[in-house]
C-alpha positions as CSV (number, residue, x, y, z in Angstrom):
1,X,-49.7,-115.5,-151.0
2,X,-51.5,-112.5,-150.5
3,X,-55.4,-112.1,-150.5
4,X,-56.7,-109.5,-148.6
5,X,-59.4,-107.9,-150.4
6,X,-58.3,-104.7,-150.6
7,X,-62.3,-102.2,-150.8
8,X,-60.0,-99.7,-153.0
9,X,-56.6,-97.8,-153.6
10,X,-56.5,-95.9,-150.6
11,X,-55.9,-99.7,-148.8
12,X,-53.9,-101.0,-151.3
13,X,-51.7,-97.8,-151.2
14,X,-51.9,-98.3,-147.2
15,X,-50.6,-101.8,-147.2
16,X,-47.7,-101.0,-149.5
17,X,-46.8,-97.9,-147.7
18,X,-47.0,-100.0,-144.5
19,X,-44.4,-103.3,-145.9
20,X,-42.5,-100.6,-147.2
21,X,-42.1,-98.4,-144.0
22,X,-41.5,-102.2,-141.9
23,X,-38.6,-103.5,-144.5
24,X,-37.0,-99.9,-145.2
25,X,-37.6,-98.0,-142.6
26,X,-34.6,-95.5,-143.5
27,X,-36.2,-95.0,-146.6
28,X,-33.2,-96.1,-148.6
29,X,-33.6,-95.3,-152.6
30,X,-33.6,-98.7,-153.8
31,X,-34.2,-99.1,-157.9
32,X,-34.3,-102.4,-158.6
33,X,-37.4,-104.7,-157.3
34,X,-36.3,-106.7,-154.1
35,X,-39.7,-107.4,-153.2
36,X,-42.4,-109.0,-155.1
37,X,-45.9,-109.0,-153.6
38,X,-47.7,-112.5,-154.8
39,X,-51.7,-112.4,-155.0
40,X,-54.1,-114.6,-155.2
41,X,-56.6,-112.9,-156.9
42,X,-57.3,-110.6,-159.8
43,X,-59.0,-107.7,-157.8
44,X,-55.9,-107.3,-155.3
45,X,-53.1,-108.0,-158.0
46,X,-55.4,-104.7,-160.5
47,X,-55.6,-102.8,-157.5
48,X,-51.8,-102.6,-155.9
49,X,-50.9,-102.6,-159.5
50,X,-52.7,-99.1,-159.7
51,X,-51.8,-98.5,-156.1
52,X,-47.9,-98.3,-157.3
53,X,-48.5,-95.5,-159.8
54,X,-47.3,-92.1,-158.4
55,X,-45.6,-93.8,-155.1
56,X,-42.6,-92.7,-154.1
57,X,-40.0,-95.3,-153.2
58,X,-41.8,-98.3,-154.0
59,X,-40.0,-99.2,-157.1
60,X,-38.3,-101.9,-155.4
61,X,-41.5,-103.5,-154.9
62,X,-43.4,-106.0,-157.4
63,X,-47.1,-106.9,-157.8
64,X,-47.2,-110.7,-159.1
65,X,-50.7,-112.1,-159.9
66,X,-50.5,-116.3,-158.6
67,X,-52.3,-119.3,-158.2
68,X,-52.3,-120.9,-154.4
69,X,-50.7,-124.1,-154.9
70,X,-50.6,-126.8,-152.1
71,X,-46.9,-126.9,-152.7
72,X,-46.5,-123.0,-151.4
73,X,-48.7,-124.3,-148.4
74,X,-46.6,-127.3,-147.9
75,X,-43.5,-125.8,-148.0
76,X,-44.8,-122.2,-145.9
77,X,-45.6,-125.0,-143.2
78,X,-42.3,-127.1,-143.5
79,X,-40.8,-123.8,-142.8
80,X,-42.9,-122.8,-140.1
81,X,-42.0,-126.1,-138.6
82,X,-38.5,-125.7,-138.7
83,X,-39.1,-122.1,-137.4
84,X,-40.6,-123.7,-134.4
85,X,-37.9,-126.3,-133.8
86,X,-34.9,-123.4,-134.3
87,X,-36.3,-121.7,-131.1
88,X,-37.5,-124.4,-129.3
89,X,-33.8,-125.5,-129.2
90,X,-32.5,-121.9,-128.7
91,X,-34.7,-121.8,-125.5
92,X,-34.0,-125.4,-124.2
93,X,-30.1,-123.8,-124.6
94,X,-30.5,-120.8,-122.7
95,X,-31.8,-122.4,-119.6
């Protein structure tokens, strides 16, 4: 879940601009949303909301406004632990 604070637009536009360029970076038109943005607070979620309008190729990204649960932080660390273990075993197997 996102909260970042974003001052104004110009960030939020900078941010989206930014996940878009890292996750299509061949600018593929895409129409449908693949990607939905969670936030954590109203002032981001109002802000990348407005940021969208009059983007180019960012329809395939969503804003959702969401409550920080300890069941997204539970299961963000579950998978950061099994993260770890994947390429702690991947390294014990290369050596």
């Amino acid at each position: 879940m996102l909260n970042v604070n974003f001052k104004n637009i110009l960030e939020a536009r900078e941010y989206i601009r930014n996940t878009a360029l890292t996750l299509n970076p061949s600018h593929t038109i895409i129409k449908q949303i693949r990607l939905i943005i969670k936030v954590g607070n109203r002032s981001d979620y109002e802000l990348l909301t407005n940021a969208l309008v009059g983007m180019k190729n960012v329809k395939w990204i969503g804003i959702e406004l969401g409550e920080f649960t300890e069941n997204v932080n539970r299961s963000a660390d579950s998978i950061h632990e099994n993260l770890n273990n994947i390429l702690e075993k991947n390294y014990v197997n290369c050596n």
